[in-house]
C-alpha positions as CSV (number, residue, x, y, z in Angstrom):
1,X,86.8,106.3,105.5
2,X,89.7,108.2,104.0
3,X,91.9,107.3,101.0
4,X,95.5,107.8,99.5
5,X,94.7,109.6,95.9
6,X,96.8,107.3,93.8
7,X,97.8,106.5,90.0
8,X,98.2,102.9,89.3
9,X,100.9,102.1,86.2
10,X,100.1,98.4,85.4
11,X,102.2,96.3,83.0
12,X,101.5,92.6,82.6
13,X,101.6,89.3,80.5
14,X,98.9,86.4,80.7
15,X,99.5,83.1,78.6
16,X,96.8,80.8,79.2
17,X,96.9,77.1,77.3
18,X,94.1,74.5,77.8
19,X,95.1,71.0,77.4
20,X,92.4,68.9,75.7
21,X,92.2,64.8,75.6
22,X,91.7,63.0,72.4
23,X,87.9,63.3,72.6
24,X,88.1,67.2,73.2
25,X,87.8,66.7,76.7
26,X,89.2,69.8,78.5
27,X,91.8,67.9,81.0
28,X,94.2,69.9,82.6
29,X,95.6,74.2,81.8
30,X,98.8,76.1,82.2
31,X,99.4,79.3,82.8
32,X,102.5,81.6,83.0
33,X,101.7,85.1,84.3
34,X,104.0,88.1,85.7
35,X,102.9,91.3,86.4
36,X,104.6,94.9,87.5
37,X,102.3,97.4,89.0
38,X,103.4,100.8,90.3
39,X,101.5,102.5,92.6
40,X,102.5,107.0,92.8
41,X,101.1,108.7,95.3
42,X,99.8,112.2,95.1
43,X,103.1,113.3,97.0
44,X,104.8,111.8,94.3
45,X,106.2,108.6,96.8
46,X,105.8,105.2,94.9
47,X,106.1,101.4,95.3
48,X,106.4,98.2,93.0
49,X,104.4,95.7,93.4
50,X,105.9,92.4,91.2
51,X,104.8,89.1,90.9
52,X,105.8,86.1,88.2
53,X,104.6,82.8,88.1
54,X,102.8,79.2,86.4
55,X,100.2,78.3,87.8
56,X,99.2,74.1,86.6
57,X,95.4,72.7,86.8
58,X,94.6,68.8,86.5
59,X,91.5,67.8,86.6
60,X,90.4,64.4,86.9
61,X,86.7,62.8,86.9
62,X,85.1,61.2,89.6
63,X,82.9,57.9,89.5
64,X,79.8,60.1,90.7
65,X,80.4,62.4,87.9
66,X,82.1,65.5,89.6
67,X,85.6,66.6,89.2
68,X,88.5,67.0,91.1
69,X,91.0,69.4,90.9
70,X,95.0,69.8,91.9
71,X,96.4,73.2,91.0
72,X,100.6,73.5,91.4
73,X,101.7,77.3,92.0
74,X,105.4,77.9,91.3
75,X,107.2,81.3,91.3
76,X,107.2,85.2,93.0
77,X,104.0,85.3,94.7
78,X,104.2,88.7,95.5
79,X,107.4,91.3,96.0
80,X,107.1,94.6,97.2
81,X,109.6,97.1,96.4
82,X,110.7,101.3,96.2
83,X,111.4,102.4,93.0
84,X,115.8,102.9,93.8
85,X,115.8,100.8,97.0
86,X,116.3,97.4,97.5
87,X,114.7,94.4,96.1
């Protein structure tokens, strides 16, 4: 197999906040994320990969004691770009 010989610039934020019940009881998260990653080929050519978004976790116990999970994903999943071209 044969590669592209690239340098990756990444620049990124993570917040990450668990959500705890009276008892200590880890319950539900939220997290806000966005990310820019630029990708320059040997050539010099590059592209933008960009992404932004808050992600939401519940959890809720079951009788049998397992746990289920809904997770709510809002925002960019993914854009692709050129450095001067259009968004």
């Amino acid at each position: 197999m044969s590669g592209i010989n690239t340098t990756l610039t990444y620049s990124g934020i993570d917040n990450f906040t668990p959500i705890f019940d009276l008892t200590g009881n880890f319950i539900s998260s939220k997290d806000l994320h966005q990310e820019q990653d630029i990708y320059t080929a040997a050539n010099g050519q590059s592209i933008i990969l960009h992404f932004a978004n808050q992600q939401t976790q519940y959890l809720t116990m079951n009788s049998v004691g397992t746990f289920t999970g809904v997770n709510t994903y809002k925002g960019l999943p993914e854009q692709l770009m050129s450095p001067n071209g259009p968004y």
